[in-house]
Backbone as CSV, one residue per row, in Angstrom:
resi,resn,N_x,N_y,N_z,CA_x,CA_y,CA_z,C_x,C_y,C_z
1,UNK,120.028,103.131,110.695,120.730,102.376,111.716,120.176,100.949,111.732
2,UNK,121.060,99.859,111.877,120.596,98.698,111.766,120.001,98.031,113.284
3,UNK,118.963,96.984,113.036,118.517,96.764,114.829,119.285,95.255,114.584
4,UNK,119.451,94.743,115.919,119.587,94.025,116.355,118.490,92.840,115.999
5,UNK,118.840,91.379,115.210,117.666,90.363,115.445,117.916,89.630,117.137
6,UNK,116.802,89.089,116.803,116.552,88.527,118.332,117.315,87.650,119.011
7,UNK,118.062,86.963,117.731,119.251,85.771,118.342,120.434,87.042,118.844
8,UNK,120.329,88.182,118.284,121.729,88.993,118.783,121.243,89.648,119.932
9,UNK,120.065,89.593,120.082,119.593,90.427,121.971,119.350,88.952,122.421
10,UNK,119.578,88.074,122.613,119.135,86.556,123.062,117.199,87.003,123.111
11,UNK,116.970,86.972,122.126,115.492,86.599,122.458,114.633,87.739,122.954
12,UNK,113.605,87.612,122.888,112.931,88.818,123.215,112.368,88.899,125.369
13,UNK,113.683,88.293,125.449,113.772,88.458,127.126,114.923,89.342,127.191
14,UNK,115.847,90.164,126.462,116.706,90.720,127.151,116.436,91.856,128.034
15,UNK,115.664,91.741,128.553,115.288,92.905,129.518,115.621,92.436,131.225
16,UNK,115.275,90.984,131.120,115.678,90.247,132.052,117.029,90.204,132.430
17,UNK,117.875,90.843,131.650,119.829,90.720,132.186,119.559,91.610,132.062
18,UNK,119.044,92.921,132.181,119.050,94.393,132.570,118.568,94.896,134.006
19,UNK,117.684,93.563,134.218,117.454,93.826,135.595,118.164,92.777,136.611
20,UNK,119.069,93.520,137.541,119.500,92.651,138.188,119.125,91.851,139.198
21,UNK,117.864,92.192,139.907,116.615,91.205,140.591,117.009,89.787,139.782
22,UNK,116.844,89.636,138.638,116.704,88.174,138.434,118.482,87.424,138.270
23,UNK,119.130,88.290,139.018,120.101,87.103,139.503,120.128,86.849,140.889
24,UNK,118.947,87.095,141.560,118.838,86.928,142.777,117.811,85.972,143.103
25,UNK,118.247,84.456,142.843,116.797,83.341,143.006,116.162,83.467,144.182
26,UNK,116.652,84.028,145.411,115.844,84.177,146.256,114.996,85.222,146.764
27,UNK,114.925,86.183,145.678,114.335,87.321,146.393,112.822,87.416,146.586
28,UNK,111.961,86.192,146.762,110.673,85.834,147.189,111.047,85.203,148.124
29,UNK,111.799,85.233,148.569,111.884,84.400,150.443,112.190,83.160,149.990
30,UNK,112.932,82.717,148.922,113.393,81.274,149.048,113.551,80.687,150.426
31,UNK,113.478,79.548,151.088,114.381,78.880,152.002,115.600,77.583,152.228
32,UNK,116.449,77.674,152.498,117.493,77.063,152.054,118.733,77.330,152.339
33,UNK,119.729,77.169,152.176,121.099,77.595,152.554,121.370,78.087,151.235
34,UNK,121.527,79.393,151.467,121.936,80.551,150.411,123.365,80.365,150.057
35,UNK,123.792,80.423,148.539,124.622,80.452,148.059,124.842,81.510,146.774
36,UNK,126.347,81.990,146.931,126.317,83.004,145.331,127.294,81.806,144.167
37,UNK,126.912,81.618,143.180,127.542,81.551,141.788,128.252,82.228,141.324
38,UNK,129.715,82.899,141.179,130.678,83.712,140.904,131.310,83.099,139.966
39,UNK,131.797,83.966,139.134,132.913,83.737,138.365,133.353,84.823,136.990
40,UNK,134.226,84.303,135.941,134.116,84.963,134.895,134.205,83.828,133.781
41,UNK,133.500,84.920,132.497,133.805,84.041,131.098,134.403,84.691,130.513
42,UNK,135.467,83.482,129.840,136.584,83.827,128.732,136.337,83.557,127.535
43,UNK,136.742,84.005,126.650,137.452,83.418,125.214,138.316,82.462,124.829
44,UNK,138.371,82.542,123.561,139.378,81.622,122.951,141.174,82.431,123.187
45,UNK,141.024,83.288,123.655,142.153,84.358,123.574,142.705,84.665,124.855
46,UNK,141.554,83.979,126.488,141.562,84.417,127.626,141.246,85.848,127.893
47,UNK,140.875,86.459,126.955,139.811,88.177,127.251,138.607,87.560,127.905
48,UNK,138.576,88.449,128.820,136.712,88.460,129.812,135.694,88.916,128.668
49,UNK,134.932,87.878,128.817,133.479,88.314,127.636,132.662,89.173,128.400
50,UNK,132.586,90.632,127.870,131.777,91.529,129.072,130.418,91.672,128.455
51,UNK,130.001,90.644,127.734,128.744,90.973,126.947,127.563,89.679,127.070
52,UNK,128.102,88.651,128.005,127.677,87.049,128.013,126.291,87.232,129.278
53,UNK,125.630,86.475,128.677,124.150,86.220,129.514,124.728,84.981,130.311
54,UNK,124.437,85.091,131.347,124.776,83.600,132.247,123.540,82.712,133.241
55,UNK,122.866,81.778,132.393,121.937,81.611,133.189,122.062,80.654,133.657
56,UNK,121.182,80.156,134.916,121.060,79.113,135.660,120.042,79.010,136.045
57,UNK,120.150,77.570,135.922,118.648,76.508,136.334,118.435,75.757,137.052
58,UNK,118.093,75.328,138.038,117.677,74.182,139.016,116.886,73.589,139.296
59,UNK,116.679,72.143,139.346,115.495,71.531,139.298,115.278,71.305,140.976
60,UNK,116.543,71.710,141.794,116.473,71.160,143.220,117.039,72.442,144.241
61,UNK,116.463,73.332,144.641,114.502,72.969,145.605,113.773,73.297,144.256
62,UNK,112.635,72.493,143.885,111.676,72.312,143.131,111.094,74.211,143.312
63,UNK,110.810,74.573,142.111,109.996,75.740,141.853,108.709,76.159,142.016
64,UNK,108.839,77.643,142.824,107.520,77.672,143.186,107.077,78.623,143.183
65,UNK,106.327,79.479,144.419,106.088,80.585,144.225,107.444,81.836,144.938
66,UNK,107.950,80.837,145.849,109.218,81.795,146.714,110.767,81.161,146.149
67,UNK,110.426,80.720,144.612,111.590,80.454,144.276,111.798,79.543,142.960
68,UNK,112.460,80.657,141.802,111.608,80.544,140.338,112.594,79.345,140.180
69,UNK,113.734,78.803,140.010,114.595,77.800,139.905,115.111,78.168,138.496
70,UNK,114.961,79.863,138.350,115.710,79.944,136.892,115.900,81.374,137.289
71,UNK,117.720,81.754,136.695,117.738,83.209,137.217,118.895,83.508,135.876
72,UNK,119.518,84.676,135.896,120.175,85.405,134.544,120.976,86.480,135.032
73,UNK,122.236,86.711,134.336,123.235,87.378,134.939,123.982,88.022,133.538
74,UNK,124.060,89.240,133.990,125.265,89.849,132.615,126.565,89.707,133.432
75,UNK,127.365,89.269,132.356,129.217,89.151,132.620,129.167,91.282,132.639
76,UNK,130.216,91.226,134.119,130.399,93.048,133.272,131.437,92.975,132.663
77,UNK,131.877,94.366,132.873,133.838,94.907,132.397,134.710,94.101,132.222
78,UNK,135.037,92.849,133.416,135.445,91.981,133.813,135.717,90.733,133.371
79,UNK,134.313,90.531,132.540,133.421,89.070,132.487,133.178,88.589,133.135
80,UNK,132.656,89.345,134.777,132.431,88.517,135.892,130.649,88.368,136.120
81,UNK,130.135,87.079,136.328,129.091,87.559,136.875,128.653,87.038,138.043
82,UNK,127.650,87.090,138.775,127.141,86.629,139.879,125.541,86.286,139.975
83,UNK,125.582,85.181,140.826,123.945,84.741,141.112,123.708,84.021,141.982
84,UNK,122.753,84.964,143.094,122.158,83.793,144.676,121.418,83.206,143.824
85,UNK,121.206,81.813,145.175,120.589,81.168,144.980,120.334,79.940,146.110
86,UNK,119.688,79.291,146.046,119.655,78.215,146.927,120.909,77.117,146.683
87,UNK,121.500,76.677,148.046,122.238,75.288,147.336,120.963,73.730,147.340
88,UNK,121.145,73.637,145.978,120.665,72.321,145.305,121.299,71.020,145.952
89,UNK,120.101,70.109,146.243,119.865,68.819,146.494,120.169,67.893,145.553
90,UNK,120.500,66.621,145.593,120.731,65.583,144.390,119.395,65.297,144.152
91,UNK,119.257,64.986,143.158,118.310,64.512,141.901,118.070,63.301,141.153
92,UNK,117.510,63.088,140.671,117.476,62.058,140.405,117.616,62.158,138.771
93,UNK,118.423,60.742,138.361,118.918,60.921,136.757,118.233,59.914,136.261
94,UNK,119.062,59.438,134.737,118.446,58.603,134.165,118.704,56.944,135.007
95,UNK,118.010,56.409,134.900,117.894,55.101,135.250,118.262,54.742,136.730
96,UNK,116.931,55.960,137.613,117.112,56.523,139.297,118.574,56.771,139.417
97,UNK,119.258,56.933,138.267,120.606,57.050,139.385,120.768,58.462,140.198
98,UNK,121.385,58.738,140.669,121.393,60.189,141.756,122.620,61.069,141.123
99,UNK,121.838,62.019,140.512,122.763,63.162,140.445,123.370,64.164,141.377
100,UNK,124.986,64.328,141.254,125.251,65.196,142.635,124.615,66.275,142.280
101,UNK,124.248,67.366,143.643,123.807,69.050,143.477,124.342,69.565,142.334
102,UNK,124.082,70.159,141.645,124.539,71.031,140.593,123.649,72.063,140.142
103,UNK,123.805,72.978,139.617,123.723,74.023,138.404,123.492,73.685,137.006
104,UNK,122.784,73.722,136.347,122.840,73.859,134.829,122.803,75.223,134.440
105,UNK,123.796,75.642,133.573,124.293,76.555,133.280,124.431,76.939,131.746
106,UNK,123.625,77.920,130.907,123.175,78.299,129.671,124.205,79.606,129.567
107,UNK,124.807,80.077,128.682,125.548,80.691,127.941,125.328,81.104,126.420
108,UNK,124.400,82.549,126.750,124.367,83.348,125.529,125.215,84.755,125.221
109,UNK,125.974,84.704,123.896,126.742,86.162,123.815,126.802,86.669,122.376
110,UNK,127.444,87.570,121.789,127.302,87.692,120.903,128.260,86.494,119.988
111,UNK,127.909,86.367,118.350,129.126,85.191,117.795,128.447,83.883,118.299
112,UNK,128.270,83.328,119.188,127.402,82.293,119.502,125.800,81.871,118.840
113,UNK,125.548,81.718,118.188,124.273,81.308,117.591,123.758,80.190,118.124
114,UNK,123.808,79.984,119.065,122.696,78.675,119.833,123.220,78.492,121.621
115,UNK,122.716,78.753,122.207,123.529,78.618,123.633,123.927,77.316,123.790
116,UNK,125.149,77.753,125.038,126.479,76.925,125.206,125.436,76.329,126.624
117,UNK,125.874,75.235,126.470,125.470,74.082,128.049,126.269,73.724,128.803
118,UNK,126.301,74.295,130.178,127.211,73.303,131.052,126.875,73.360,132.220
119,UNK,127.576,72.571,133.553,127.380,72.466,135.079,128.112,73.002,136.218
120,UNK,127.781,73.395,136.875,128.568,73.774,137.809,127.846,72.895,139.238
121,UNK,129.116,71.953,139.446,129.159,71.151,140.260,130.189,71.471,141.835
122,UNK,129.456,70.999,142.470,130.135,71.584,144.184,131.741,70.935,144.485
123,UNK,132.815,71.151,144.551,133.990,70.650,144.962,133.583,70.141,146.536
124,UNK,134.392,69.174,146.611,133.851,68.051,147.755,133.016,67.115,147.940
125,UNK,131.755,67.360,147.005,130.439,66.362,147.457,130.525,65.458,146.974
126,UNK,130.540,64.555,147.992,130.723,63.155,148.181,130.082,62.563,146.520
127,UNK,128.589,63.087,145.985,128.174,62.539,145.091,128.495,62.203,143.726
128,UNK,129.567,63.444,143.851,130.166,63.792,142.431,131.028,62.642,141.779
129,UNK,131.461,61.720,142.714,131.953,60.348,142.255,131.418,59.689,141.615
130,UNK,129.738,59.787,141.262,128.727,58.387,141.226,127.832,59.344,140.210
131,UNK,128.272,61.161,139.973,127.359,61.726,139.111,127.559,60.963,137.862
132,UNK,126.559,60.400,136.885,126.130,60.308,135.864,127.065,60.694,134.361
133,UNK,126.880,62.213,134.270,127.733,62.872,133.285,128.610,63.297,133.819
134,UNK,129.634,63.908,135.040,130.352,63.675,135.758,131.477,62.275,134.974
135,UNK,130.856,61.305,135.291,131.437,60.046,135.222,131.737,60.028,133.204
136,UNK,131.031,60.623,132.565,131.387,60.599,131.193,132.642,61.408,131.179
137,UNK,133.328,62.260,131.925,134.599,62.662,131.758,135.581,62.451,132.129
138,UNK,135.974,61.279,131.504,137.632,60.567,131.893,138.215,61.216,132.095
139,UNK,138.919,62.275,132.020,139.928,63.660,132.062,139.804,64.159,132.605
140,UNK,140.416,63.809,134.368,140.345,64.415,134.988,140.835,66.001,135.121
141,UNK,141.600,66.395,134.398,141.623,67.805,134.511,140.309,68.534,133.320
142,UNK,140.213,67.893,132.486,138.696,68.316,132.033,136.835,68.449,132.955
143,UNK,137.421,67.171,133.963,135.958,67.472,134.431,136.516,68.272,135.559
144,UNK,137.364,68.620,135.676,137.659,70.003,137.165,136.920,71.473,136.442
145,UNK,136.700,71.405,134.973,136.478,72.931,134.777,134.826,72.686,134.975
146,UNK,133.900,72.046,135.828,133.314,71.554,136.115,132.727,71.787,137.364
147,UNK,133.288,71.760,138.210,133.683,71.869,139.560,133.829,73.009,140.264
148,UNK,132.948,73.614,141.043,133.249,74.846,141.235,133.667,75.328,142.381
149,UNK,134.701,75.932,143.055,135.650,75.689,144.666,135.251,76.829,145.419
150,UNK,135.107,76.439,146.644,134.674,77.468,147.612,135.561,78.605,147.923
151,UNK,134.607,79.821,148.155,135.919,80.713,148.808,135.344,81.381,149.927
152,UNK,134.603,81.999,149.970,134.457,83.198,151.570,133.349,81.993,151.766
153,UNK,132.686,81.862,152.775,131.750,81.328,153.276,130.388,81.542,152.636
154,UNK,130.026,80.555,151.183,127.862,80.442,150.945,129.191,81.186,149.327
155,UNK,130.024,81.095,149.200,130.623,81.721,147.488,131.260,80.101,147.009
156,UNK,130.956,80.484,145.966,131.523,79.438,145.004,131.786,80.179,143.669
157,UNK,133.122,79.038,143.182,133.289,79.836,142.251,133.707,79.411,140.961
158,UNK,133.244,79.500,139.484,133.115,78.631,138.694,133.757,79.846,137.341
159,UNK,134.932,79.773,136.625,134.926,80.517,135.873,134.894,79.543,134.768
160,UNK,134.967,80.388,133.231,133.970,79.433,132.023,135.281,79.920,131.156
161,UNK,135.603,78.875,130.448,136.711,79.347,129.160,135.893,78.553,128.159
162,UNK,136.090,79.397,127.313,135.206,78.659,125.567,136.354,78.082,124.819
163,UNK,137.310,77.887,124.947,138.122,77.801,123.982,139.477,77.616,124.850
164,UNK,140.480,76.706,124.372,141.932,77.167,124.377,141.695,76.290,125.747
165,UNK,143.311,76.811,126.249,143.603,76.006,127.791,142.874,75.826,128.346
166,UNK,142.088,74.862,129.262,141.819,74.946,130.123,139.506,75.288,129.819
167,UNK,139.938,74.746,128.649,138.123,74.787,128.295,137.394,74.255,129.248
168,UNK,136.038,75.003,129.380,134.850,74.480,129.973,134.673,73.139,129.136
169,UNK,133.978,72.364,129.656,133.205,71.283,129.315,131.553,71.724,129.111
170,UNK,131.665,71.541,127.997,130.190,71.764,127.417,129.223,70.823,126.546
171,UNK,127.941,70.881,127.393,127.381,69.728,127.036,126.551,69.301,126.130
172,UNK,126.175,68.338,125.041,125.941,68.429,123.679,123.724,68.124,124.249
173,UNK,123.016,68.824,124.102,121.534,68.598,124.653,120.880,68.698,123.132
């Protein structure tokens, strides 16, 4: 039987999207106004990828001991996944400018050989006018897949297409 190399289990952390604790950034008592990350990932075909690692990173509330600022999510059946977390503060970018709140958002699955980069940015905040890379996307219906829209109260919701109509924006690091 053949094993799996490590780029096809993402690394020798896949144990970490087996446990679902670590899509929960706050479960050391973060403090903050709690928010979930929802959504699904697609294909080039619009099929739900039920096999995609979905991680997220935050540099804002700064990391500590009640709150790692990095958490991991399996897409299921669906391709849906989910992740609390704190809502993020603006930041600061290149040349002090102020980045709106956001998400950085890593994408590993199978077929992919290097993870996919992108943001998930808050619909409404005022900052998102004056964000940085934000502002590198003339197209406005390109930087909406970007943007992620509220629904029940502390949900947001950000789904990811790789391909075809309506692509994520993904960022070259």
């Amino acid at each position: 039987m053949p094993f799996a190399t490590a780029a096809q289990t993402i690394g020798p952390y896949w144990h970490l999207i087996e446990d679902p604790s670590f899509a929960d950034l706050t479960r050391f008592g973060a403090e903050g106004e709690r928010v979930v990350l929802t959504g699904r990932v697609f294909d080039g075909d619009g099929e739900p990828v039920t096999d995609a690692c979905v991680e997220l990173w935050q540099s804002s509330p700064e990391a500590g001991e009640r709150f790692p600022g990095y958490g991991r999510a399996a897409t299921d059946g669906e391709g849906r996944y989910r992740l609390t977390t704190v809502k993020p503060g603006p930041v600061p970018g290149r040349g002090n400018t102020m980045q709106a709140p956001h998400f950085a958002i890593n994408l590993l699955m199978r077929g992919v050989l290097t993870r996919l980069y992108t943001r998930a940015y808050f619909a409404g905040e005022p900052l998102n006018h004056n964000d940085p890379l934000l502002a590198l996307v003339e197209d406005p219906t390109r930087r909406a897949t970007l943007i992620a829209q509220p629904g029940e109260p502390g949900v947001w919701t950000l789904d990811i297409r790789l391909q075809g109509d309506g692509e994520t924006v993904f960022i070259e690091v």
